[in-house]
N, CA and C of each residue as an Amber inpcrd file, in Angstrom:
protein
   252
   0.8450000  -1.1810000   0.0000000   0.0000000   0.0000000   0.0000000
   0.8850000   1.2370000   0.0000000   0.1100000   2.1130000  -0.6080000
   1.1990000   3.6740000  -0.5340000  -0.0550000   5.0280000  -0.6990000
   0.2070000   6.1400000  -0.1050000  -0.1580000   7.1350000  -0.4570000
   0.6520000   8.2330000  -0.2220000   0.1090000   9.3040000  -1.0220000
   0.6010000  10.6050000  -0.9070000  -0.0410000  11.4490000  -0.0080000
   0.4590000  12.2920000   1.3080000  -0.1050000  13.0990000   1.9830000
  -0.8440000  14.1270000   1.0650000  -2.0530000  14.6030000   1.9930000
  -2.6890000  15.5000000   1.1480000  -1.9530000  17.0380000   0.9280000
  -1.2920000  17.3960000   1.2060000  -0.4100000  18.6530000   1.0380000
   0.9350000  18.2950000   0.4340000   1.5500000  16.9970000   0.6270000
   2.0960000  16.6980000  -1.1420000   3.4950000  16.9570000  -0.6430000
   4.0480000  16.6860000   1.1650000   5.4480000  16.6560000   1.8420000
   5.5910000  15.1860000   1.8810000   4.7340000  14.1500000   1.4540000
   5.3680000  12.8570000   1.9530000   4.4880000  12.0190000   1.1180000
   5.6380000  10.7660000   1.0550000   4.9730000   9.2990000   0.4520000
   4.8630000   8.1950000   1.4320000   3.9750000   7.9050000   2.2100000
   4.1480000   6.8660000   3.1100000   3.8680000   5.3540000   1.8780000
   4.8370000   4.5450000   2.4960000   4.7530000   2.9820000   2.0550000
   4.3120000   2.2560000   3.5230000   3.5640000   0.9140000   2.6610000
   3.7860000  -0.2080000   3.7060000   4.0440000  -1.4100000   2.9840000
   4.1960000  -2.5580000   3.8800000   5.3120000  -2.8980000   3.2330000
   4.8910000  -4.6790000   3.6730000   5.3190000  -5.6200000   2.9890000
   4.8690000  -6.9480000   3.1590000   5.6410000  -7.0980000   4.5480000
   6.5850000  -6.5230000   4.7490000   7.1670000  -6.8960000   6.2110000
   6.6040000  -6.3760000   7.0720000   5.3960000  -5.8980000   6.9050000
   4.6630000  -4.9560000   8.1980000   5.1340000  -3.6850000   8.5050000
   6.3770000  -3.3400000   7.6890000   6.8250000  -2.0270000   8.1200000
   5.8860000  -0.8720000   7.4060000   5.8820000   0.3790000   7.9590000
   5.1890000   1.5300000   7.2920000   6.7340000   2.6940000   7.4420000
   7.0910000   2.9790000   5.8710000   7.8750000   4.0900000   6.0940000
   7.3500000   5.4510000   4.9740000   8.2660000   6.3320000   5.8280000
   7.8390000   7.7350000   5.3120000   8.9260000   8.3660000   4.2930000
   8.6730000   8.9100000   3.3180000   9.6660000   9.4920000   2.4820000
   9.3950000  10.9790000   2.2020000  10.5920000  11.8200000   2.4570000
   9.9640000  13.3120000   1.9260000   9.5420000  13.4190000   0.5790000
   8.7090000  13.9510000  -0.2240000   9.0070000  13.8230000  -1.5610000
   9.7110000  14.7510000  -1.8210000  10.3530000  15.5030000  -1.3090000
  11.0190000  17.1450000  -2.2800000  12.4720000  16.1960000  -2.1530000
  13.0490000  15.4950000  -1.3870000  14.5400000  14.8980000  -1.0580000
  14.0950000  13.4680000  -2.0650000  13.4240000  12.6470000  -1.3460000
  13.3710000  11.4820000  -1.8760000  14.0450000  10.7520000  -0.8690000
  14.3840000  11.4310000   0.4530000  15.1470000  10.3560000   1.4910000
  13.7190000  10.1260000   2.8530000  14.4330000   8.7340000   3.1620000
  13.1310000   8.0590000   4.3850000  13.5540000   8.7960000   5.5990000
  12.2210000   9.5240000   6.0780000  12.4940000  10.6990000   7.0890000
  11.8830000   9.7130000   8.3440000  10.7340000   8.7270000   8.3220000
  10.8460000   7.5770000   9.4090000  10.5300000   6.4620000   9.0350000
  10.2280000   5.3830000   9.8070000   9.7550000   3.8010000   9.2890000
   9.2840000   3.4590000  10.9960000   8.0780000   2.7700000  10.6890000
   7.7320000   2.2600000  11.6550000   7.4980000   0.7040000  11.6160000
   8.3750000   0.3390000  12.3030000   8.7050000  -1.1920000  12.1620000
   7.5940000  -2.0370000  12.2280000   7.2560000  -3.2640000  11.7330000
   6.6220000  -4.3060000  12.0900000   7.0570000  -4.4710000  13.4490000
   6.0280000  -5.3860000  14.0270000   5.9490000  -6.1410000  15.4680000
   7.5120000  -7.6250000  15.5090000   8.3070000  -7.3780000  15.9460000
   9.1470000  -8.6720000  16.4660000   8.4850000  -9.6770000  17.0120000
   8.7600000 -11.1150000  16.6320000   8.4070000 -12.3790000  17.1130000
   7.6850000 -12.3560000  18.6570000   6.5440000 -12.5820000  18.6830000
   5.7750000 -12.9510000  19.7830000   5.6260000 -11.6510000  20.4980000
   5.6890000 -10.2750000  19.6570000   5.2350000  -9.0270000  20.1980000
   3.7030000  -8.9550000  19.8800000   3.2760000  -8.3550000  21.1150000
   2.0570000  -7.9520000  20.8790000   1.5510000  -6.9450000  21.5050000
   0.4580000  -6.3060000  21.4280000  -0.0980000  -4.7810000  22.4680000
  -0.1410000  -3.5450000  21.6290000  -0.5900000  -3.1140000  22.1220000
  -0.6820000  -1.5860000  21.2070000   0.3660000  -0.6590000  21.0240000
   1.8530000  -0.8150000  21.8200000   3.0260000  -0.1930000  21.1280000
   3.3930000  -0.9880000  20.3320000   3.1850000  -1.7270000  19.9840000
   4.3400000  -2.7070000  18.6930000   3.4320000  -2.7620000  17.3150000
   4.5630000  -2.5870000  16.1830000   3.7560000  -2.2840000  15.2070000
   3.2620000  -3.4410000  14.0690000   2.4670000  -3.4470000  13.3570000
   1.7570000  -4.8660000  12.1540000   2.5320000  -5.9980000  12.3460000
   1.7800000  -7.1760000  12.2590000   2.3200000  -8.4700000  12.6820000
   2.0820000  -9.0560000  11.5810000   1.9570000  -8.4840000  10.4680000
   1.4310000  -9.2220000   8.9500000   1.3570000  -7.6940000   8.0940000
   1.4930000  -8.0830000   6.6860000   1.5960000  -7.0580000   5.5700000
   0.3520000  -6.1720000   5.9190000   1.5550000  -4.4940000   5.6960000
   0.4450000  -3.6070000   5.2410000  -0.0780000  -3.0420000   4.4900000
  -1.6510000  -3.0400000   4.4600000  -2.4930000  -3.6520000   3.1230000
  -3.2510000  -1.7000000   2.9660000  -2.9120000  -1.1430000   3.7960000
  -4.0530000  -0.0340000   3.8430000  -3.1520000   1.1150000   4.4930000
  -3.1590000   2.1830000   4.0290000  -2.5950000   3.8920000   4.7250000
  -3.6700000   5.0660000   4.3440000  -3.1490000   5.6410000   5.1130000
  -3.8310000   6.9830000   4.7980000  -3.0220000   8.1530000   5.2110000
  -3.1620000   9.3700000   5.2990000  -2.6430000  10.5550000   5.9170000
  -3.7880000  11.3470000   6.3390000  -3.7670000  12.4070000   7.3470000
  -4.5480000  13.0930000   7.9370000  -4.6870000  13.8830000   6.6790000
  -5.2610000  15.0030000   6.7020000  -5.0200000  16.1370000   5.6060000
  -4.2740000  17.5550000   5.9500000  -4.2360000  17.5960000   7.6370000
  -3.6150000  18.8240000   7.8220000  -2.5100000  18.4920000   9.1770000
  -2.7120000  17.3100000   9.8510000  -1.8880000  17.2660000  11.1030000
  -0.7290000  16.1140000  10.5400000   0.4440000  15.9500000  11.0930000
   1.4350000  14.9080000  10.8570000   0.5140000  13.0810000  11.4620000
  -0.4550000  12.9780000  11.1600000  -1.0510000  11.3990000  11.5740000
  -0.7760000  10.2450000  10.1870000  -0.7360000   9.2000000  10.5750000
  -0.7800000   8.4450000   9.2470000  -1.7960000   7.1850000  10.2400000
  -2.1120000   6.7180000   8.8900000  -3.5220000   5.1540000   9.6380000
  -3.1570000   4.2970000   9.2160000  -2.9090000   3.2240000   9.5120000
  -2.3210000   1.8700000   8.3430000  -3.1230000   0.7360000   8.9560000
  -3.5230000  -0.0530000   8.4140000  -4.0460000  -1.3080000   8.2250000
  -3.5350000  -2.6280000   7.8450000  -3.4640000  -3.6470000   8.6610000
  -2.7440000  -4.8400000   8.5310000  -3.2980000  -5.7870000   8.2100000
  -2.9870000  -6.9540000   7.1410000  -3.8370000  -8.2780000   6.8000000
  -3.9980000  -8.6040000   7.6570000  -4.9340000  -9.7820000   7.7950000
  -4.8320000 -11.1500000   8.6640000  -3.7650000 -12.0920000   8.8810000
  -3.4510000 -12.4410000   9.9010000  -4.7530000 -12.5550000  11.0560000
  -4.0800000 -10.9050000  12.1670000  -2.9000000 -10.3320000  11.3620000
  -2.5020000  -9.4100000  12.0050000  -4.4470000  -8.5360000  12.7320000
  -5.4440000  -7.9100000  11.5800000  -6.3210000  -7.1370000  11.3530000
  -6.3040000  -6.2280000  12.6360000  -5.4420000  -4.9660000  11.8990000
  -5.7590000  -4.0600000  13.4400000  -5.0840000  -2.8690000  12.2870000
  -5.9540000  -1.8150000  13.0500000  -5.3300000  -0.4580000  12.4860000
  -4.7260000   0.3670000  13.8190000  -3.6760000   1.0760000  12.4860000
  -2.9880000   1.3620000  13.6950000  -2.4390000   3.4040000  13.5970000
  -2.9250000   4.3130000  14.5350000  -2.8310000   5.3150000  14.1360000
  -1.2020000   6.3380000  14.8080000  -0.5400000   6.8140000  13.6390000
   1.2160000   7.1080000  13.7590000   1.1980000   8.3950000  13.9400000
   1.7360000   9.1160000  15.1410000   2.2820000  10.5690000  15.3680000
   3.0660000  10.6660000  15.7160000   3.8600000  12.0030000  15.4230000
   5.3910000  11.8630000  15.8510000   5.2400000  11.8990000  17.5810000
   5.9110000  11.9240000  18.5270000   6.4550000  11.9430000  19.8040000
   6.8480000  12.7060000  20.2630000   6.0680000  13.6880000  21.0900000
   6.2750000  14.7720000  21.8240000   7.5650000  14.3930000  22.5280000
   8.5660000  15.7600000  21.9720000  10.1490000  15.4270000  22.9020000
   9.9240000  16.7900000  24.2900000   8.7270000  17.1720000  24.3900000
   8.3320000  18.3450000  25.7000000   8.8380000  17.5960000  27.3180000
């Protein structure tokens, strides 16, 4: 799965390994990646446990949504990390 943010700063991918990464488009370099889940991880910090099949972008805030096959099936919503 892939889309383009709606204001046209980024290409998010996902990826058969469960990963979701981000690319600027004006560089063309990966500004983050959010890993798949490691062996026998589970819970709501760890990320897709099976390919991701589905993204989206907010239209005005830094969020992304991604969606995982089965039997992973969980969406999962990405913001950066307040360093306050």
């Amino acid at each position: 799965a892939f889309c383009v943010s709606p204001l046209g700063q980024w290409v998010v991918s996902g990826s058969e390994d469960a990963s979701v990464a981000v690319y600027d488009l004006n560089s063309s370099e990966q500004v983050a990646v959010m890993p798949g889940c490691a062996p026998g991880e589970t819970g709501p910090k760890s990320g897709h446990c099976s390919p991701v099949l589905a993204l989206d972008v907010h239209p005005s805030e830094p969020k992304i949504v991604s969606g995982g096959q089965a039997p992973d099936n969980t969406i999962k919503i990405w913001a950066p990390v307040s360093s306050a």
